[in-house]
N, C-alpha and C positions, 0 to 999 in steps of 0.2 A: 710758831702758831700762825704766824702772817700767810705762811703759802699754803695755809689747811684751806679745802675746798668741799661745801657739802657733795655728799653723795648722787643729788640728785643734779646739782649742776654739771658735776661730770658726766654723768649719763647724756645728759644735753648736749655736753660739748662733741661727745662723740658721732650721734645722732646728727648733728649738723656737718659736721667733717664728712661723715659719710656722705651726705647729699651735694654737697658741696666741691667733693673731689673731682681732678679734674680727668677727663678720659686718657687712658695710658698712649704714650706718644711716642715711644719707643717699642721698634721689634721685637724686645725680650717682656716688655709687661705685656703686649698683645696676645704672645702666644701663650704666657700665662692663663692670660683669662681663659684664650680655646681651648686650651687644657682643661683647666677647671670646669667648662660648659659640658665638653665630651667624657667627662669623668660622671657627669649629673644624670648626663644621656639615659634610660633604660637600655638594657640589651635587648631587642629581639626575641619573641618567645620562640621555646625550641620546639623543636618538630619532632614527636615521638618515637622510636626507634622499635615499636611494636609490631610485629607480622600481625594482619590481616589475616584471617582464616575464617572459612564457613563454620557456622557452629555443627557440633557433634550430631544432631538430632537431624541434620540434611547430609553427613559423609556417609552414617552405616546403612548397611543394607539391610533394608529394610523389608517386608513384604508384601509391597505395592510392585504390581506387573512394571514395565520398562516400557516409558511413553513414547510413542513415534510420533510427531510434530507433523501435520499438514499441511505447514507451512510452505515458504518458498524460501527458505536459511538456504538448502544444498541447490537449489538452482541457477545456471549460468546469468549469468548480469550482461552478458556483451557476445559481441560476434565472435571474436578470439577467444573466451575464455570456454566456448560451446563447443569451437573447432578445438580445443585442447583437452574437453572433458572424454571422461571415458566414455561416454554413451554418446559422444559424435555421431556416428552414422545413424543412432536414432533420429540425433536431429535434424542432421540434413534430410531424413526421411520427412521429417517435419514440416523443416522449412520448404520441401517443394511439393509438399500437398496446399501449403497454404498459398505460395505463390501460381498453381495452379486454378486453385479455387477463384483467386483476383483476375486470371486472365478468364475462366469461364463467366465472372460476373461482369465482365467490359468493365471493370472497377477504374481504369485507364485508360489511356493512349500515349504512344510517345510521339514527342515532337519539340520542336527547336525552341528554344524561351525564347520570348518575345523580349526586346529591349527594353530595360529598366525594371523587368520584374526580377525578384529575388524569390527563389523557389524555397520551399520547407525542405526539412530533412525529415530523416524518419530511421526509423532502430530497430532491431529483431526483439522478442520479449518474449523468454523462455519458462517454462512450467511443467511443476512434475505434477500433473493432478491423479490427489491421491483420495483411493476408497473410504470407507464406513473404518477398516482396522485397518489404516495408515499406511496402506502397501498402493507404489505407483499403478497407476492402470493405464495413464496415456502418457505421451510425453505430448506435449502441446509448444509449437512454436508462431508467434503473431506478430502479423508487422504492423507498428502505428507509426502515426506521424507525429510527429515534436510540433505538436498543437500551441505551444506556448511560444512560439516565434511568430501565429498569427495575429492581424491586425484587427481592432475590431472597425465594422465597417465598413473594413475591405476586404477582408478574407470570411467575415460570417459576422449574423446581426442579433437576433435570438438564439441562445442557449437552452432556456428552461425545460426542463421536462419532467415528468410527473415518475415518482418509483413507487414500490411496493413497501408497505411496511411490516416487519415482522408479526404484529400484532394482529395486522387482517391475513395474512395468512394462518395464525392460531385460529381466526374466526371462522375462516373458510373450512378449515381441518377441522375443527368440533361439527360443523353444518354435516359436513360428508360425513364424520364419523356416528355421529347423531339417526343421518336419517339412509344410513349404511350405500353411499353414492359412491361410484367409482370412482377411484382416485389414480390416473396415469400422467405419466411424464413423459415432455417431449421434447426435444432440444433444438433451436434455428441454428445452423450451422453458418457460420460467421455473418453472426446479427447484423452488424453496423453496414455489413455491407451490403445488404438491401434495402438503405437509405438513400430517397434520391438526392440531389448533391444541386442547388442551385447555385451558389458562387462559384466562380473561375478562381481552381488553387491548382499549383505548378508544384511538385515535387520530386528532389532528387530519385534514381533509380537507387533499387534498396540493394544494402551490401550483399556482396556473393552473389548476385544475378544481373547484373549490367550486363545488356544487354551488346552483343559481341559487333564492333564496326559501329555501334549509335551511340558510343558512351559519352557522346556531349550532349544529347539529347534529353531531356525531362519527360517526365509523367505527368500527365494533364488527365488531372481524377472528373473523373465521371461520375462515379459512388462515392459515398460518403465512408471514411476508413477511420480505423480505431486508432483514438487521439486527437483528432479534428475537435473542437470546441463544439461544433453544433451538431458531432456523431449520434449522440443519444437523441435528441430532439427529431434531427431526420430517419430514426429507424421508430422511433414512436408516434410520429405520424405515418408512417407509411403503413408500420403494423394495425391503427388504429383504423385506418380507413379501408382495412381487408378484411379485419376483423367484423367489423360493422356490420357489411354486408351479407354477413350469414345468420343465420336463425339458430339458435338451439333448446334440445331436447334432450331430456333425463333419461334415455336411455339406452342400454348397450349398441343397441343398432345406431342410433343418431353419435355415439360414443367412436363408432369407426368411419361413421362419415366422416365426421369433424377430423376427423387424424388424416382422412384423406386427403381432403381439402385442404387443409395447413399443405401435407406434403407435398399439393399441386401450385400452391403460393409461395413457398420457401422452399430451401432445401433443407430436410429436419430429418432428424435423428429420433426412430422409436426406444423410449427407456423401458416400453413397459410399467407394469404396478410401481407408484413411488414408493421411495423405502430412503433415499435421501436427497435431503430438498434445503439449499442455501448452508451446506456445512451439516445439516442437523438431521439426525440417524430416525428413521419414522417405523416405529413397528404398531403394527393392526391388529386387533383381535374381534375380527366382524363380528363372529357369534354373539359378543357380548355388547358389540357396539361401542370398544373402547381404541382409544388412540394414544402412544406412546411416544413422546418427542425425547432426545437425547442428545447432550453435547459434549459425551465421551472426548472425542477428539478434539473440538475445541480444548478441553479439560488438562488432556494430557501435554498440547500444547502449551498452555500455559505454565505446568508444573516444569515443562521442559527449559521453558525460558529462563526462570527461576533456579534452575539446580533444586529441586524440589520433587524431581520423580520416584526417587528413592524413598522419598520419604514416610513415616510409620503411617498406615492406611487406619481409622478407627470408624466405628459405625455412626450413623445420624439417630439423635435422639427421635423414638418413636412416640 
């Protein structure tokens, strides 16, 4: 009975032992312990071994028409990848209306870089522009310059410039459809480059047309070209202050002047009666005075993106 020990003393004594013990000092109580730590470890959660699948209700076929995208998904990205597509000889058709167009604008000149300047580059930028039902109509090829190598300051000072908002064009559209006014379209046939160009910018000569015997030579713009930072600014003033100058009138006759006159300041393209304007399909029903905007295309574009084109078509609550 002498060595009996309460219950609770011995709980103590172990408690204290424990705090007490001295840290293992040998290589085999060490990796005991690392054992015992990495044994406490959590595993890792696991990573599900489930396929992925689109749900059922976007694979069947369904009876919604097959969306053509208006995008620019199928068009060339690059100089090589244009020269390798199948509609190549389109584009070089392309690219030497455009490069024509710049040497009819004086958009240039070549000549030697000056020491210390560092000229811009500049890229082809290819486009299938496509109609009202998704089918190509032009091929369009544009050369700009890699705007984002200029300095400001040095290469251009002001930017800003004023756009159009979708909404004032709704307002304009209900005005004309309202009080039954002609509605035609007309295109400026490369905008940017009937802007005049005040800073001095040096850039490389654009791929597939270096010019044969000057190929250390640069381009010393004269016109303002698509990509330039201060592009839009100098074609908005230049269009602003041609514009100005002319008067207008409501009606058919003053309607062909004005088409004239544009076509005596720019070089423009007649579209004829608008029927599409910014993407968006415009059908008229004068008799009644009604106007119909639609973004079909847009539309199917989007279901396109989605894997969504297939999908079951239902009607809108009336």
């Amino acid at each position: 009975m002498a060595d009996f020990k309460p219950r609770s003393k011995v709980v103590l004594e172990e408690l204290l032992a424990d705090e007490i013990s001295p840290t293992p000092t040998t290589v085999v109580e060490r990796q005991r312990k690392e054992t015992t730590a990495r044994d406490l470890t959590p595993p890792p959660p696991r990573c599900s071994g489930r396929e992925i699948r689109l749900p059922i209700r976007y694979c069947e076929n369904g009876e919604a028409q097959v969306a053509v995208t208006d995008g620019s998904d199928d068009d060339s990205l690059t100089f090589k990848m244009a020269m390798d597509d199948v509609d190549r000889e389109t584009w070089q058709e392309a690219m030497k209306l455009e490069i024509e167009s710049m040497y009819s604008n004086s958009v240039w000149e070549l000549v030697d870089l000056p020491e210390g300047i560092k000229p811009i580059g500049c890229k082809w930028i290819y486009k299938r522009k496509r109609g009202p039902n998704g089918k190509v109509e032009t091929f369009k090829a544009r050369l700009v310059a890699k705007g984002f190598t200029q300095k400001e300051g040095v290469d251009y000072e002001d930017t800003f410039s004023p756009v159009a908002m979708l909404k004032s064009i709704r307002i304009l559209l209900s005005i004309a459809a309202y009080y039954d006014y002609e509605i035609w379209q007309m295109d400026v046939k490369t905008t940017f480059l009937n802007g005049h160009l005040e800073e001095t910018i040096y850039m490389v000569q654009s791929e597939g047309f270096v010019v044969k015997d000057q190929e250390q030579k640069v381009c010393k713009l004269q016109r303002s070209i698509y990509g330039l930072k201060q592009a839009s600014r100098s074609w908005n003033i230049r269009f602003s202050e041609a514009i100005k100058s002319y008067g207008f009138e409501q009606n058919l006759e003053s309607l062909s002047q004005v088409k004239n006159w544009l076509a005596n300041q720019f070089q423009m393209k007649d579209l004829g009666e608008a029927s599409y304007i910014l993407g968006i399909q415009m059908t008229r029903d004068r008799k009644n005075r009604l106007l119909a905007l639609s973004q079909a295309a847009y539309i199917d574009k989007v279901l396109v993106k989605f894997a969504m084109e297939n999908s079951k078509k239902e009607n809108l609550p009336s």
